[in-house]
N, C-alpha and C positions, 0 to 999 in steps of 0.2 A: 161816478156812481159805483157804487163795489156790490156784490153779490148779494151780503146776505139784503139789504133793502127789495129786493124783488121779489113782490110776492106770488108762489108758486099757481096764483088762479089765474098771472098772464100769460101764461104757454099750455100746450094741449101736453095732456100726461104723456103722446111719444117722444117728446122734447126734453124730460125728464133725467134721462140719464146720461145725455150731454151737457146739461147744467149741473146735475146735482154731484157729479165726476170733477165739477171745480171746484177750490180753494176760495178762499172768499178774496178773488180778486177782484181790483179797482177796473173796470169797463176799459177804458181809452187804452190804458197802460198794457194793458192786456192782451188788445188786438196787438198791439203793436210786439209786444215780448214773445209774444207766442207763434209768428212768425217766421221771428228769425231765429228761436228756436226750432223751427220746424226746418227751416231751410238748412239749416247748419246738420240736424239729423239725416233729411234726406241726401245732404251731400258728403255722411258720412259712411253711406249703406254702400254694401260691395255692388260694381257697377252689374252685375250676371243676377241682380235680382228685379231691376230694373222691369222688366220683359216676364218674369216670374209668374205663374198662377197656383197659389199652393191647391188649387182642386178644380177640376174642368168646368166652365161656365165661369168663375171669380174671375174678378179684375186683377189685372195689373198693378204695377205699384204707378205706373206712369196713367194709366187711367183712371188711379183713385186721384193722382192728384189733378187730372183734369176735372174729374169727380167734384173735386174743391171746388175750384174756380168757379166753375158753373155755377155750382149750389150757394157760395157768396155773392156771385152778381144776381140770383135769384132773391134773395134773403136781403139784402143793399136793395134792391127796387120794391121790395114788400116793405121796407123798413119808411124809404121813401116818399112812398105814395098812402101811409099811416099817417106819416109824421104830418104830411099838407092833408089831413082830417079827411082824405078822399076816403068814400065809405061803401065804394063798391069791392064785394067779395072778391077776393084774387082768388085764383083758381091752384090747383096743387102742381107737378110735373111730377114725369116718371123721371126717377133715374135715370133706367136701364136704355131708355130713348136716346138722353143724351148722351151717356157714355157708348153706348154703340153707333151713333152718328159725330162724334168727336173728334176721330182721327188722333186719342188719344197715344194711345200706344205706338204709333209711329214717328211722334212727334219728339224731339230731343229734351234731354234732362233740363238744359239748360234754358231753354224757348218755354216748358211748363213752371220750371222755376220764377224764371223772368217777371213774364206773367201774374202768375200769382202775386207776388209783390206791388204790382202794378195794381192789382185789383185791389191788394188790400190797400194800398196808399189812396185808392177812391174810398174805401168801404173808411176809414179813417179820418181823411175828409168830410166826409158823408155826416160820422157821427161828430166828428167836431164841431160840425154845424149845428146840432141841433140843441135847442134849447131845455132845459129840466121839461116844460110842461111839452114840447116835444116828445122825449121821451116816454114819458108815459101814457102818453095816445096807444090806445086798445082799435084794434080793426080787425077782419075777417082773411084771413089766408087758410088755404086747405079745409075751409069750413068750420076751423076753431078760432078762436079769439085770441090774439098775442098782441103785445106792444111791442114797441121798439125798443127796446131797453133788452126786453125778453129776446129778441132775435141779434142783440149785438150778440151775448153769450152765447145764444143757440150756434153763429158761426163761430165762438171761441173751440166752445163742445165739441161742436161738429168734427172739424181739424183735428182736434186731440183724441176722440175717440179714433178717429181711422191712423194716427198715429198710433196709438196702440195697440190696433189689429197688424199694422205694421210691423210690429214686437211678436207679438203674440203669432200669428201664424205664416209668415213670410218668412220669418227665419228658425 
């Protein structure tokens, strides 16, 4: 399934500017490229930025990527429990909860790396399984309406946006 086919009334308008930041890429192909793009940048960055906070209170570059993780095993179980037509509202999460109960930042480059791959090779699984009319099952998370099609992208977005806060004020 590629981008332009999804129509902008399956995600809430703060979802926005992590989709509409993509290319009109193919869904499956995507998770998968943009990964290991991701991984190959972050193990391009000098290791003294790791630990970095470009302003007091911001993350880490090692707690954005815990950042990640989370927020795709969150997005993979909302995607999940759409797809088998369960029609109870899912509730939102703070960020800041998790990233400050994470044990992010102490954690090795390598161990968050790791990981994340790991997640996305379920998150991956996840959507290989599911079938077209899967996909565009509409359900209630954070009180808006999104389907699952909408939330594969939303974790493509997601990633890439903080990859280019990565750019933009880390270095």
């Amino acid at each position: 399934m590629k981008l332009n086919q999804l129509p902008i009334n399956e995600y809430a308008d703060f979802y926005k500017t992590y989709i509409q930041a993509l290319d009109d890429v193919e869904l499956i192909d995507e998770l998968e490229i943009c990964l290991h793009e991701f991984i190959k940048f972050v193990q391009n960055l000098p290791m003294d930025k790791f630990d970095y906070q470009y302003e007091v209170g911001k993350w880490t570059i090692k707690e954005i990527i815990q950042h990640l993780i989370d927020s795709e095993r969150v997005f993979s179980y909302r995607a999940l429990r759409i797809s088998r037509n369960d029609k109870t509202p899912l509730p939102g999460f703070d960020e800041n909860y998790y990233v400050d109960n994470s044990n992010g930042k102490e954690r090795s480059l390598q161990s968050l790396l790791t990981e994340m791959a790991v997640v996305r090779q379920s998150t991956l699984s996840l959507f290989n399984s599911f079938s077209q009319e899967q996909l565009t099952k509409i359900g209630f998370a954070s009180n808006r309406e999104v389907s699952v099609r909408a939330i594969g992208f939303i974790i493509i977005g997601h990633q890439k946006h903080h990859q280019k806060i990565f750019l933009e004020r880390y270095f």
